[in-house]
ROTOR-148273 format. One record per residue: residue in one letter; x, y, z of N, C-alpha, C, O in turn; residue number from 1. Coordinates in Angstrom, 3 decimals. Example, Ala and Ser with C-alpha at 12.3 -4.5 7.8 and 13.67 -1.06 7.14 Angstrom:
BEGIN
ATOM  rest        nx        ny        nz       cax       cay       caz        cx        cy        cz        ox        oy        oz   nr
ATOM     A    13.190    -5.690     7.800    12.300    -4.500     7.800    13.200    -3.300     7.800    14.236    -3.319     8.465    1
ATOM     S    12.850    -2.250     7.080    13.670    -1.060     7.140    12.900     0.030     7.870    13.409     1.138     8.039    2
***
This chain:
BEGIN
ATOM  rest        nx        ny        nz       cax       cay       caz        cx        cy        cz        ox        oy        oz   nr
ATOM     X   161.492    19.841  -134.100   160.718    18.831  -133.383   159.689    18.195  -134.309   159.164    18.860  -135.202    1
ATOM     X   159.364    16.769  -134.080   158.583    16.047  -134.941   156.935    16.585  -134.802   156.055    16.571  -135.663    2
ATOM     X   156.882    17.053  -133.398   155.429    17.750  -133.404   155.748    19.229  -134.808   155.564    19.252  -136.025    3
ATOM     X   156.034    19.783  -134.273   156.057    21.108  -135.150   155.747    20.819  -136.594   154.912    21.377  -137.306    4
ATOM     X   156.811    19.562  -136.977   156.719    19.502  -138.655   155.440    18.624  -139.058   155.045    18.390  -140.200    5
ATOM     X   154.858    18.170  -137.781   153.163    17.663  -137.978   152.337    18.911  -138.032   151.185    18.818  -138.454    6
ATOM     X   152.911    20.321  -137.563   151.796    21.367  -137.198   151.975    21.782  -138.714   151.007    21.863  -139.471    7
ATOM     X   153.428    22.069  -139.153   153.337    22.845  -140.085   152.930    21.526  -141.548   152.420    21.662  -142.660    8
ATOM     X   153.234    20.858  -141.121   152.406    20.072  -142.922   151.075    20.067  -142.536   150.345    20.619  -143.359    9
ATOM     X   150.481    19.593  -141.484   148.883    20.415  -141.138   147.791    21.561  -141.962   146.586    21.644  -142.199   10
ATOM     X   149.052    22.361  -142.219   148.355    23.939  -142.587   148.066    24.067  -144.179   147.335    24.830  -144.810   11
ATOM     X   149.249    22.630  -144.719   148.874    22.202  -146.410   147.938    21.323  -146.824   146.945    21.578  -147.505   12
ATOM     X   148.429    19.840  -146.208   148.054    19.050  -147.078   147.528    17.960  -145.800   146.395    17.483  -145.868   13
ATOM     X   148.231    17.699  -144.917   148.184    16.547  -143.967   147.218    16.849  -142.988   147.241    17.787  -142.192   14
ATOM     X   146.022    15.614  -143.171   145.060    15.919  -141.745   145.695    15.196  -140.842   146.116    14.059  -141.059   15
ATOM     X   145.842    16.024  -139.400   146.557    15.934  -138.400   146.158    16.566  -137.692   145.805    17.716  -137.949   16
ATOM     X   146.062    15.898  -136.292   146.258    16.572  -134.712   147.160    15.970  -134.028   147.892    15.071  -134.440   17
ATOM     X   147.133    16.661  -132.467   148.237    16.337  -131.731   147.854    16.290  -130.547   147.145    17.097  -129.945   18
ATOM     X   148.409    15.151  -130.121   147.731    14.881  -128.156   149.126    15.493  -127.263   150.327    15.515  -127.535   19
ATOM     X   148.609    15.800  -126.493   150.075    16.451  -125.637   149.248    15.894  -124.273   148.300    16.502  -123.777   20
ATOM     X   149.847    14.489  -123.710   149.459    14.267  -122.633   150.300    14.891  -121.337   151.419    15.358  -121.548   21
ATOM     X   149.784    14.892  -120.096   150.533    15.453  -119.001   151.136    14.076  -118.381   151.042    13.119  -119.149   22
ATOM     X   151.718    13.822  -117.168   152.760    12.550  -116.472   151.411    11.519  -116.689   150.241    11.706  -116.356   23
ATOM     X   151.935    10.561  -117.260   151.495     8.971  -117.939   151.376     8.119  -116.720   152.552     7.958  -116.395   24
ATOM     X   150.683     7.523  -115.914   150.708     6.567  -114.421   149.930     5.668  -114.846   149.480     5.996  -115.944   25
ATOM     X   149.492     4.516  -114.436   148.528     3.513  -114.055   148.898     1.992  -114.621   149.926     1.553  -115.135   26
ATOM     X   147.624     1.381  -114.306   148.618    -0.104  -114.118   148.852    -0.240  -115.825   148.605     0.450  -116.815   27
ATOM     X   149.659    -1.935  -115.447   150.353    -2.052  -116.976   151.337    -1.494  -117.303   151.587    -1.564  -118.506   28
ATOM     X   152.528    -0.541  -116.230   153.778    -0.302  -116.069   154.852    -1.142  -116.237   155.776    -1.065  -115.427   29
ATOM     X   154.902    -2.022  -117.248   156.036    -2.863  -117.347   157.288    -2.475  -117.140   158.041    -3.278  -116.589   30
ATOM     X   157.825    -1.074  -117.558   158.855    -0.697  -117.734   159.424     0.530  -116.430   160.277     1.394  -116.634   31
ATOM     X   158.956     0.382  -115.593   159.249     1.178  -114.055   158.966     2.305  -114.136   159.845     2.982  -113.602   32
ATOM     X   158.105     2.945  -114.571   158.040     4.298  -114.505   158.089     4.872  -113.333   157.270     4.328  -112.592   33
ATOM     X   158.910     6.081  -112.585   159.101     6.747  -111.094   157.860     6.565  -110.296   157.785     6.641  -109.069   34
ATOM     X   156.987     6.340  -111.052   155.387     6.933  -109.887   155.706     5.219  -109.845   155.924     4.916  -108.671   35
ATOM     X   155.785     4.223  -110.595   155.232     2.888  -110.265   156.330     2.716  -109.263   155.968     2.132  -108.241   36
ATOM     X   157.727     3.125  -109.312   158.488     2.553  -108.504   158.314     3.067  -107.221   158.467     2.391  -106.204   37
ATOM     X   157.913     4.560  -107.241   157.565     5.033  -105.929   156.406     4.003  -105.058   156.481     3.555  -103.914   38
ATOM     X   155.520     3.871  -105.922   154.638     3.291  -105.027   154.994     1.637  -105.010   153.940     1.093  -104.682   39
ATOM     X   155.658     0.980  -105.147   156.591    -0.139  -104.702   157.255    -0.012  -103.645   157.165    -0.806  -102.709   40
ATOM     X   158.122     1.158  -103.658   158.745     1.082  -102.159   157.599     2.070  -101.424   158.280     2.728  -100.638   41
ATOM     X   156.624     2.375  -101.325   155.878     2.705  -100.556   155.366     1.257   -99.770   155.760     0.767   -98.711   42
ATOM     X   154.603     0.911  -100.482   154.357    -0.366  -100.610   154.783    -1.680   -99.488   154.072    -2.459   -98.853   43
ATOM     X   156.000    -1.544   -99.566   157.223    -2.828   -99.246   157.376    -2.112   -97.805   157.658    -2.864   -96.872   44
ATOM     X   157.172    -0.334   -97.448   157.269     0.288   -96.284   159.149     0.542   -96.275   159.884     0.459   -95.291   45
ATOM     X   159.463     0.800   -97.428   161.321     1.287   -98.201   161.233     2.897   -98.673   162.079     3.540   -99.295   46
ATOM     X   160.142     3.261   -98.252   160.103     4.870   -98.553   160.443     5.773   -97.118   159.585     5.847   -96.238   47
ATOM     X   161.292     6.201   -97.026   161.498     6.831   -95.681   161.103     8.317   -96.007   160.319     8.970   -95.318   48
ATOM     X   161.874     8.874   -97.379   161.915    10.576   -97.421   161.058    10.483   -98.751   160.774     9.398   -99.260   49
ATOM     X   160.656    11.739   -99.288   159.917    12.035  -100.372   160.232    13.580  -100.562   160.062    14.129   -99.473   50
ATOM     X   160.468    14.122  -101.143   160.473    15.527  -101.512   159.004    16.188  -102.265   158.261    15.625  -103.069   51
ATOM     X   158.925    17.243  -101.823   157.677    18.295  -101.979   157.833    18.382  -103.133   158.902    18.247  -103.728   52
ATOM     X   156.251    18.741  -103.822   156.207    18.852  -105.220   155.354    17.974  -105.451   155.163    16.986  -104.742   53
ATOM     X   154.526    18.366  -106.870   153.785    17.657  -107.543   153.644    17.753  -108.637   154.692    18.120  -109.169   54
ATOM     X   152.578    17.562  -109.548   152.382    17.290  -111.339   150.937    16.920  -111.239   150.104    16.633  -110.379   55
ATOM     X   151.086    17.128  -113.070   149.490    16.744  -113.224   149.777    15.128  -113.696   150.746    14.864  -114.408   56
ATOM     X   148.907    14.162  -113.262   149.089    13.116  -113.700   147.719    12.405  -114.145   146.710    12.427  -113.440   57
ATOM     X   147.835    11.461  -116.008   146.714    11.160  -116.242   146.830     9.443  -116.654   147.893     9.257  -117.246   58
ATOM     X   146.172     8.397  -116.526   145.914     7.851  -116.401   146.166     7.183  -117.909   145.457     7.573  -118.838   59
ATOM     X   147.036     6.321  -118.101   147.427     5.629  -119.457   146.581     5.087  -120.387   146.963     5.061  -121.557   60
ATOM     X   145.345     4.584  -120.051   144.230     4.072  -120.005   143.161     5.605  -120.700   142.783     5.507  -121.867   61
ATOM     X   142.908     6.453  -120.168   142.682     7.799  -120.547   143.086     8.611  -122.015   142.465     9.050  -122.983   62
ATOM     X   144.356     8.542  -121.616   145.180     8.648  -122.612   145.059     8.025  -123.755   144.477     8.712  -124.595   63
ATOM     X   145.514     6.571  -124.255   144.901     5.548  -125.028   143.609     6.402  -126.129   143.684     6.753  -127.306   64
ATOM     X   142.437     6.514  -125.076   141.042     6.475  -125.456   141.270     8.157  -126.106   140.610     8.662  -127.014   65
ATOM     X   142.197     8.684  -125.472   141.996    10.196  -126.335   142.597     9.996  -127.628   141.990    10.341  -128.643   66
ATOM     X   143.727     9.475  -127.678   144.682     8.936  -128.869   143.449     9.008  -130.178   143.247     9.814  -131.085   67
ATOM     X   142.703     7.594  -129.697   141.791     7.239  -130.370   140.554     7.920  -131.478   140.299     7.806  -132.677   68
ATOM     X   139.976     8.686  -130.290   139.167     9.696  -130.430   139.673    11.791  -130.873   138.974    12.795  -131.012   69
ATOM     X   141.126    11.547  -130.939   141.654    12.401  -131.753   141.726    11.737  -133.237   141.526    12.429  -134.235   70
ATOM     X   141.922    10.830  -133.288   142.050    10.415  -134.969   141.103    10.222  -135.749   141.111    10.262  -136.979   71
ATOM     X   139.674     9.857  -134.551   138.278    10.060  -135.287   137.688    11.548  -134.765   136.472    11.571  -134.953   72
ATOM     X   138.109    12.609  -134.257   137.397    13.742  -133.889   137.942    14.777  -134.435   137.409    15.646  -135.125   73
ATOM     X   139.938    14.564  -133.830   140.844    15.771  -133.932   140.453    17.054  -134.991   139.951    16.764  -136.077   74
ATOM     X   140.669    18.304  -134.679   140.684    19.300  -135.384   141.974    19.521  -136.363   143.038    20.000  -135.973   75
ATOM     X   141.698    19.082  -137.730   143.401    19.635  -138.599   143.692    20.564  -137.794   142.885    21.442  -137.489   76
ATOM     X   145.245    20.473  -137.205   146.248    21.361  -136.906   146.064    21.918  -135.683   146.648    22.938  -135.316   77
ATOM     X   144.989    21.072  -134.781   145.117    21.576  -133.652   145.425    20.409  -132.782   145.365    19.213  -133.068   78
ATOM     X   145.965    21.312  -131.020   146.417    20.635  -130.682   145.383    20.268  -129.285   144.482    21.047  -128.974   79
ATOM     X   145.643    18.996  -128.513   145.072    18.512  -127.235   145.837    18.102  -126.130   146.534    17.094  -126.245   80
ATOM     X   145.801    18.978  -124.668   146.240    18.835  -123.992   145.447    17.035  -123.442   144.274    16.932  -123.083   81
ATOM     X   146.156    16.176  -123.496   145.741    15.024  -122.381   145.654    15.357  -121.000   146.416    14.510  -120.532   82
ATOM     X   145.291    15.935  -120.155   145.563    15.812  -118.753   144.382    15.195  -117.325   143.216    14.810  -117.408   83
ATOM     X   145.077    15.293  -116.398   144.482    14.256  -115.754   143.904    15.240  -114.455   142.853    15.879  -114.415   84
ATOM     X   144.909    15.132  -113.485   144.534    15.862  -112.305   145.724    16.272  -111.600   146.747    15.625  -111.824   85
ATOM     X   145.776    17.390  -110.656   147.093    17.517  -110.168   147.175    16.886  -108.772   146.203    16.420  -108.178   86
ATOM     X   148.480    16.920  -108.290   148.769    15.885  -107.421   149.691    16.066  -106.602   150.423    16.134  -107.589   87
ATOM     X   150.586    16.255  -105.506   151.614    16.178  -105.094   152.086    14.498  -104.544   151.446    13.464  -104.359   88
ATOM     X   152.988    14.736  -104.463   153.869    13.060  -103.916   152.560    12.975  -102.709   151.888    11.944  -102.742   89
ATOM     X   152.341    13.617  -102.075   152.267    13.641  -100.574   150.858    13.184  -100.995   150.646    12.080  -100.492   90
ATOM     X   149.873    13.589  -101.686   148.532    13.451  -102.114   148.624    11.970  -102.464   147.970    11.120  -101.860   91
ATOM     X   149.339    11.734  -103.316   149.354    10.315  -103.965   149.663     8.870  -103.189   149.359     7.722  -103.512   92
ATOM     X   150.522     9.479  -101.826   151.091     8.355  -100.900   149.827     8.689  -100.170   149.129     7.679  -100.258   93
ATOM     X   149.264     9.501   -99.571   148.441     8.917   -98.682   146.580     8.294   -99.132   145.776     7.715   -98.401   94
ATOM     X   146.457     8.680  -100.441   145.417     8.425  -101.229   145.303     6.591  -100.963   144.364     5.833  -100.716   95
ATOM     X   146.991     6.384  -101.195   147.098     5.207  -101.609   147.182     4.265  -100.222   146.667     3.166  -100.017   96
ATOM     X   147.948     5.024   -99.419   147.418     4.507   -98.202   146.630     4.396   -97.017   146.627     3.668   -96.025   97
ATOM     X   145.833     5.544   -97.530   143.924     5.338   -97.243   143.644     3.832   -97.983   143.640     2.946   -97.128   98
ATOM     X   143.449     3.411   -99.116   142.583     3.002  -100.334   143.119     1.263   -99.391   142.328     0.320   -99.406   99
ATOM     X   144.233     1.166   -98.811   145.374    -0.004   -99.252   145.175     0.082   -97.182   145.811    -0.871   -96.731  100
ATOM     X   144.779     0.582   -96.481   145.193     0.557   -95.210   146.220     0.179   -94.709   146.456    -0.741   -93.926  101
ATOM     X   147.225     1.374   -95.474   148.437     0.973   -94.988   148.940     2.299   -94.689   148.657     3.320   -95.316  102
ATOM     X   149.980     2.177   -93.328   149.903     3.587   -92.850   151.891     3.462   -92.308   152.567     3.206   -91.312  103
ATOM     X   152.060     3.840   -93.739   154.132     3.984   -92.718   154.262     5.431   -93.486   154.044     6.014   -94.549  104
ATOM     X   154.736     5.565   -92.265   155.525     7.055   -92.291   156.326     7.745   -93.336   157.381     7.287   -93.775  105
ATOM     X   155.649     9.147   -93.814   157.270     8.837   -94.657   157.417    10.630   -94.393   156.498    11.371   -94.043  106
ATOM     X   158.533    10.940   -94.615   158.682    12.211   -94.465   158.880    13.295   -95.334   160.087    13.340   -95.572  107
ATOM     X   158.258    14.230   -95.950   158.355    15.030   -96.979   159.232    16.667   -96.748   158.813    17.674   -96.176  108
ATOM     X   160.352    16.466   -97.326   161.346    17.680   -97.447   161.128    18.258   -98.426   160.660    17.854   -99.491  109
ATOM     X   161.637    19.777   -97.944   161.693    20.932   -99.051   162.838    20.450   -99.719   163.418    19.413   -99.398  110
ATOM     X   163.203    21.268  -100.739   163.981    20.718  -101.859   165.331    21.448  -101.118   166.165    20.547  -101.032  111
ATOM     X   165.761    22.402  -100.685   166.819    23.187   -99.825   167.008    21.975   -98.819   168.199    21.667   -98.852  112
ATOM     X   166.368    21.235   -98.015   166.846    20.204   -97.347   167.042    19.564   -97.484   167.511    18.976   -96.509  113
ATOM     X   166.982    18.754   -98.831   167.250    17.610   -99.774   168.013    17.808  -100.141   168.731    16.811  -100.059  114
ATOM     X   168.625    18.791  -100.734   169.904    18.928  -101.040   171.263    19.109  -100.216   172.387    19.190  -100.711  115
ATOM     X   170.953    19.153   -98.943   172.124    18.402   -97.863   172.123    17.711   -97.796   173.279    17.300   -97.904  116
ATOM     X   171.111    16.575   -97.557   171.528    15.452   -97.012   171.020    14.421   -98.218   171.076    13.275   -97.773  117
ATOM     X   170.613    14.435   -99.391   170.863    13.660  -100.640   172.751    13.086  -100.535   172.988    12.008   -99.989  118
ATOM     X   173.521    13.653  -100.915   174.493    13.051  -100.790   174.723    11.873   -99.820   175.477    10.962  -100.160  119
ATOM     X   174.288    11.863   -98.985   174.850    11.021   -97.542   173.721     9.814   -97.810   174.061     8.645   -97.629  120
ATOM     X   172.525    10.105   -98.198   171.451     9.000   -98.659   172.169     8.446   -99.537   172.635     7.342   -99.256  121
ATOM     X   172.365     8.842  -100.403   173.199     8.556  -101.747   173.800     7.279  -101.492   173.599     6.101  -101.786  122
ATOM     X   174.819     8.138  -100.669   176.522     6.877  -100.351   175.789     5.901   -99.627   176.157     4.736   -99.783  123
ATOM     X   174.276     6.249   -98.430   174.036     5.014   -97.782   173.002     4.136   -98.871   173.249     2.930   -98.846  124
ATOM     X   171.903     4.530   -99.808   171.439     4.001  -100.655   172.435     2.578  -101.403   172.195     1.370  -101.382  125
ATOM     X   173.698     3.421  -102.078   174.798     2.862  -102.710   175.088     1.550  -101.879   174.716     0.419  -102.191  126
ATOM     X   175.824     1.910  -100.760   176.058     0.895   -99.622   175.505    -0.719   -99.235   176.035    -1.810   -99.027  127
ATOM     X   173.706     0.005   -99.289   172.892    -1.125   -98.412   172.430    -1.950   -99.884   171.818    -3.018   -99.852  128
ATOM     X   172.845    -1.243  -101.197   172.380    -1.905  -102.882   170.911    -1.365  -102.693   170.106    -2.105  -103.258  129
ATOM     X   170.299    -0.226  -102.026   169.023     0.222  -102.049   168.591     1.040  -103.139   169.389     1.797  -103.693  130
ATOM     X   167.187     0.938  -103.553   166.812     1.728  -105.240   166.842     3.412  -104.638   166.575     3.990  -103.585  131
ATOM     X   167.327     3.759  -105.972   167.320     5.416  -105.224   166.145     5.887  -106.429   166.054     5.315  -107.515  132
ATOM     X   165.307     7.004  -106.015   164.149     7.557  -107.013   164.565     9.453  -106.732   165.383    10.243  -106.261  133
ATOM     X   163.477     9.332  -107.333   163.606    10.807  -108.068   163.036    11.758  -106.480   162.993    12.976  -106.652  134
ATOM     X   162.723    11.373  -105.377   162.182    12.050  -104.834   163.677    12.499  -103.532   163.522    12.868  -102.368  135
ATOM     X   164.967    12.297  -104.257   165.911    13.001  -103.840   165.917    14.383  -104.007   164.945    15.060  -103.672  136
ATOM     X   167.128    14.962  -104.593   167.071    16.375  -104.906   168.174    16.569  -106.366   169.004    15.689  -106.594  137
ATOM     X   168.104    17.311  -106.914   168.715    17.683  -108.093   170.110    17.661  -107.540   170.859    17.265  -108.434  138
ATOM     X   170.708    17.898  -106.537   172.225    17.980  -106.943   172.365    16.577  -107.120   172.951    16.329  -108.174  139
ATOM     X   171.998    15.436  -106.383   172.956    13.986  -107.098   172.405    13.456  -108.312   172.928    12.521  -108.918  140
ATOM     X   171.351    14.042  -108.678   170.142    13.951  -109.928   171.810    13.823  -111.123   172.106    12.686  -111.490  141
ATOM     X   172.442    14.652  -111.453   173.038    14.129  -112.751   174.362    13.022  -112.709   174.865    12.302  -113.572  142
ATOM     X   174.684    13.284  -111.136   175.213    12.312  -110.768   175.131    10.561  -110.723   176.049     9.744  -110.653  143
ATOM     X   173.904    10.397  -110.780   173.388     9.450  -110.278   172.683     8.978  -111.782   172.893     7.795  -112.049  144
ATOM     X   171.952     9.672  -112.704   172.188     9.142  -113.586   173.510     9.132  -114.778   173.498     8.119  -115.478  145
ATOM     X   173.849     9.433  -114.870   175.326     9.539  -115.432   176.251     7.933  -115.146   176.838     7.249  -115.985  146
ATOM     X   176.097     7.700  -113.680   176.156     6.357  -113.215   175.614     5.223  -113.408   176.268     4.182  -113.358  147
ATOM     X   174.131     5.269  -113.698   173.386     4.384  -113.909   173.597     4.076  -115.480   173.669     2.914  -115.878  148
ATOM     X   173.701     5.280  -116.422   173.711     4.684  -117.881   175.542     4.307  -117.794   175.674     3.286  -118.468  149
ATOM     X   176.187     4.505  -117.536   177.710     3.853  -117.271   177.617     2.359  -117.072   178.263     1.485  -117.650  150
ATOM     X   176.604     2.223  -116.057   176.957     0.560  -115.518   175.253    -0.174  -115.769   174.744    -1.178  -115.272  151
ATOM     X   174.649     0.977  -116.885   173.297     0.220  -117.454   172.226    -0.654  -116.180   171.944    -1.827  -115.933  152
ATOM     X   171.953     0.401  -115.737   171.418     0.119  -114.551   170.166     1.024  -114.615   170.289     2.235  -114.796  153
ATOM     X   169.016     0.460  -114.472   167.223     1.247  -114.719   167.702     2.507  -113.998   168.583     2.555  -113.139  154
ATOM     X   166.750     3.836  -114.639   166.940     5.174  -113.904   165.984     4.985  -113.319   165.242     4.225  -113.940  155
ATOM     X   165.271     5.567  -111.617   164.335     5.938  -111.130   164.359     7.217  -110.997   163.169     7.530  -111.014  156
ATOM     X   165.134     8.397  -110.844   164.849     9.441  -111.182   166.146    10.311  -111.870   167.263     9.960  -111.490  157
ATOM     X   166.078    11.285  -112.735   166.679    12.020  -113.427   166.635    13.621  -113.212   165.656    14.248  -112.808  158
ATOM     X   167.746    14.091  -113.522   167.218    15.783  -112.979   166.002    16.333  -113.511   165.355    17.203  -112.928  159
ATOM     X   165.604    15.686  -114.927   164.991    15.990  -115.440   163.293    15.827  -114.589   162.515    16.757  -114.376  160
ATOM     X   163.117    14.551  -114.281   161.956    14.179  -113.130   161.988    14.983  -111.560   161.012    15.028  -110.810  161
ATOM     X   163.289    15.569  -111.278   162.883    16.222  -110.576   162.735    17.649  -110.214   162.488    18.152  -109.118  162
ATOM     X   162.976    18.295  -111.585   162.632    19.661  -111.820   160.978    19.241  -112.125   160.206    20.057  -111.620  163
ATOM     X   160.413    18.284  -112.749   158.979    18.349  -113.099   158.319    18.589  -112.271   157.418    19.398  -112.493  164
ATOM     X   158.489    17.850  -110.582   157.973    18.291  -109.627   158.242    19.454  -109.084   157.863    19.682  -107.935  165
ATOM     X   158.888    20.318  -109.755   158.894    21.719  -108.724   158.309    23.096  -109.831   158.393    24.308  -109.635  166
ATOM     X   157.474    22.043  -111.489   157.339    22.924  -111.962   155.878    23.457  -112.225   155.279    22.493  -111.750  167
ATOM     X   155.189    24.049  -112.516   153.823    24.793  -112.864   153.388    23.946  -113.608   153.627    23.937  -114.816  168
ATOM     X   152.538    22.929  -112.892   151.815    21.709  -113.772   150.629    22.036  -113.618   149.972    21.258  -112.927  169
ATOM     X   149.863    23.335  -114.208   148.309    22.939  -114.039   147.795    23.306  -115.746   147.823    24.322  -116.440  170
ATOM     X   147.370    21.997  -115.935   146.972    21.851  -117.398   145.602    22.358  -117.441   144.998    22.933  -116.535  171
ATOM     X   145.201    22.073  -118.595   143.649    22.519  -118.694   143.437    21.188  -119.900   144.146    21.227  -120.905  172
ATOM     X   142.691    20.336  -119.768   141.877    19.705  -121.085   141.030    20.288  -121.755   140.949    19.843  -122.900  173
ATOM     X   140.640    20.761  -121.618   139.234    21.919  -121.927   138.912    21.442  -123.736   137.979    20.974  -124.389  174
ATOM     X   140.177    21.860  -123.947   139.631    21.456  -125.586   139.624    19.962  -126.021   139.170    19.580  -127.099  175
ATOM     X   140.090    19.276  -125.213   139.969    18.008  -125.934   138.563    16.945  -124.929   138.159    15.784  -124.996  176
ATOM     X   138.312    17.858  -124.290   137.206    18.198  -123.433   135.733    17.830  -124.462   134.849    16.973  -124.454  177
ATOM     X   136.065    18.934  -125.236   134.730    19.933  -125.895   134.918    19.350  -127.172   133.800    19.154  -127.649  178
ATOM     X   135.820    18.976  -127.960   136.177    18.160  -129.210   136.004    17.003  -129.323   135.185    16.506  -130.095  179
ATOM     X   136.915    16.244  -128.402   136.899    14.506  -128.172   135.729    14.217  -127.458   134.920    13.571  -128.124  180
ATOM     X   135.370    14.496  -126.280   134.817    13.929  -125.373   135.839    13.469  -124.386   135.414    12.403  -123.941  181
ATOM     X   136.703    13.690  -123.966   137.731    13.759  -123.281   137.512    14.271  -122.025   137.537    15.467  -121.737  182
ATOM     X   137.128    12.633  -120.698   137.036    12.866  -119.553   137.663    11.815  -118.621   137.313    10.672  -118.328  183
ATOM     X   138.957    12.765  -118.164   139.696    11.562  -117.512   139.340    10.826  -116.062   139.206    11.744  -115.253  184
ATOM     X   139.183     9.857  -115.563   138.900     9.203  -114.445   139.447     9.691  -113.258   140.138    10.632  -113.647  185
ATOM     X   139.548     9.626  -112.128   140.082     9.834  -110.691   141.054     9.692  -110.621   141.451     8.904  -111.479  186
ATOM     X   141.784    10.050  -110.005   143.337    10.322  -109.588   142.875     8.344  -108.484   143.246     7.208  -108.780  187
ATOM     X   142.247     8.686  -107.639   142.360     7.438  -106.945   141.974     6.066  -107.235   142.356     5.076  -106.611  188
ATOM     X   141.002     6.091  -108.462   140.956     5.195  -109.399   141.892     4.734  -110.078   142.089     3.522  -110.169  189
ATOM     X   142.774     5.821  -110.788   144.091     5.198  -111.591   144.667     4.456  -110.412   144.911     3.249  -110.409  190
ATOM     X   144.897     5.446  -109.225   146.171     4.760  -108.134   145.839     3.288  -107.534   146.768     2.509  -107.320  191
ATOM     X   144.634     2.963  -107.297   143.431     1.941  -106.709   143.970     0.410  -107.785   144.297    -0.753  -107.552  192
ATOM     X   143.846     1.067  -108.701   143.976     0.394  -110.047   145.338    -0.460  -110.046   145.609    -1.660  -110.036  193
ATOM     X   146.201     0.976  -110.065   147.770     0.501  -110.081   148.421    -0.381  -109.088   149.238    -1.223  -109.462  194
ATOM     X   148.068    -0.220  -107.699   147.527    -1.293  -106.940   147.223    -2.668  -106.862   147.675    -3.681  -106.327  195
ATOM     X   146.508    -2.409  -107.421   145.765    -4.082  -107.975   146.845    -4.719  -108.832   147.390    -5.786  -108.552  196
ATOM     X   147.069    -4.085  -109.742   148.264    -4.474  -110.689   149.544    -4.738  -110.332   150.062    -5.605  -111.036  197
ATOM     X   150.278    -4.258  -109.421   151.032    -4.289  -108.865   151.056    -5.608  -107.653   151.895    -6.469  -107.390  198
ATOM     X   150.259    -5.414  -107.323   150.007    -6.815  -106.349   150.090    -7.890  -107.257   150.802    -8.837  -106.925  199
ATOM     X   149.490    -7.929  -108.357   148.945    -9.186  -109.077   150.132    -9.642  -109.451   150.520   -10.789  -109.230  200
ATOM     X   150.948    -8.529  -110.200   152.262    -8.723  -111.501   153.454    -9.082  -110.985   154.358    -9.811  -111.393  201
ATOM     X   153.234    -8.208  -109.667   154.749    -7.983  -108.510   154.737    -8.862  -107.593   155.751    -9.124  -106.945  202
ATOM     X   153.459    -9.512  -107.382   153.409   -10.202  -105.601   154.157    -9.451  -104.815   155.219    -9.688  -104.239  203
ATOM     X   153.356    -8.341  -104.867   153.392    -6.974  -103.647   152.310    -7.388  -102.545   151.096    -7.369  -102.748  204
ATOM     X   152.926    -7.764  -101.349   151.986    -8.287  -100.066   151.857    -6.613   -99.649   152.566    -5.606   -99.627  205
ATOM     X   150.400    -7.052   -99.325   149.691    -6.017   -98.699   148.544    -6.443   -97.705   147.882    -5.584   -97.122  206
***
C-alpha cells in the first residue's frame, strides 16, 4: 500500500505524515457520493426504505483544513485519524428533516429484512428506471454493481458501502486533535450546508 511505503521511507529520510479521514460528506459533491444521493431522494420524498446502520462521517471542508495543517504541523511518520462524528442513516434523515421542515416517512430495516425483499425492490427499482442506493442489503450489492460497471452506469451503493454501515465506526481524532488543531464542525452544519448546496446546484425544491 502507498500509505505504508510513506510510513516506511518516513523512518529514513522522507518528512511525512498521514491523514486517514473517516466517510467524506458535505456540499461541493459533484460526483454523487451515497450520502449526497441519499439525501436527494430524501429530498424529492423517493426514499421509502433505508437500512440500519451508521458511520463516522466528516465534513470535506474539515478535512481539506487538516490536509493543510498536517503538512505545516504533521509529526514525521505519524499518523492522523480525520474524523468527524458518528451517525446512523436514521440520525442523518431526520437531522435533515428537522433543519429543512420536511417530514416523509421513510422506513428503516434490519439488514435480515433487507435481504428478502431487496430482490423484489430491485426488479421494481429496475422496472420504474428508479436510482437504487446502498441502503439496500448486501445480497443484490454485487449484483447490482457488476451491472452498473457493464452498462457504465453511476454506482450508488456497493457491497463495499454497505458492509461500512454495519461496521465499528467509532474513530477517535484525538491526535490530530492535540497536534493540528483539528476540530471538526457539526454533523448538522455539514448536513444544513449540503442542503443549501444541493438546492442551489440541483434545483432541489424544498
Amino acid at each position: 500500500m502507498a500509505t505504508h511505503a510513506v510510513l516506511d521511507a518516513a523512518k529514513t529520510s522522507l518528512d511525512a505524515s498521514v491523514v486517514l479521514p473517516s466517510g467524506i460528506i458535505g456540499p461541493g459533491d459533484t460526483s454523487g457520493g451515497s450520502i449526497t444521493e441519499l439525501l436527494l431522494s430524501f429530498l424529492a420524498g423517493k426514499l421509502p426504505i433505508a437500512v440500519r446502520g451508521g458511520y463516522d462521517f466528516v465534513d470535506v471542508r474539515d478535512v481539506a483544513a487538516g490536509i493543510v495543517s498536517c503538512a505545516e504541523k504533521g509529526v514525521r511518520g505519524k499518523c492522523y485519524i480525520l474524523s468527524g462524528h458518528y451517525a446512523t442513516i436514521r440520525d442523518i434523515l431526520e437531522t435533515v428533516g428537522r433543519s429543512t421542515g420536511i417530514n416523509k416517512a421513510v422506513s428503516y430495516l434490519p439488514v435480515a429484512l433487507a435481504k428478502i425483499i431487496a430482490p423484489f425492490y430491485e426488479l421494481d427499482s429496475i422496472r420504474r428506471k428508479k436510482k437504487l442506493f446502498f441502503a439496500l442489503a448486501k445480497i443484490i450489492a454485487p449484483f447490482y454493481e457488476f451491472d452498473s460497471i457493464r452498462r457504465k452506469k453511476k454506482l450508488f451503493f456497493t457491497p463495499y458501502a454497505v458492509h461500512v454501515l454495519q461496521s465499528n465506526a467509532l474513530f477517535s481524532g484525538k491526535a490530530a486533535a492535540k497536534d493540528l488543531g483539528y476540530a471538526p464542525r457539526s454533523l448538522k452544519e455539514t448536513l444544513i450546508d449540503t442542503v443549501k448546496w444541493l438546492k442551489k446546484s440541483r434545483s432541489v425544491a424544498l
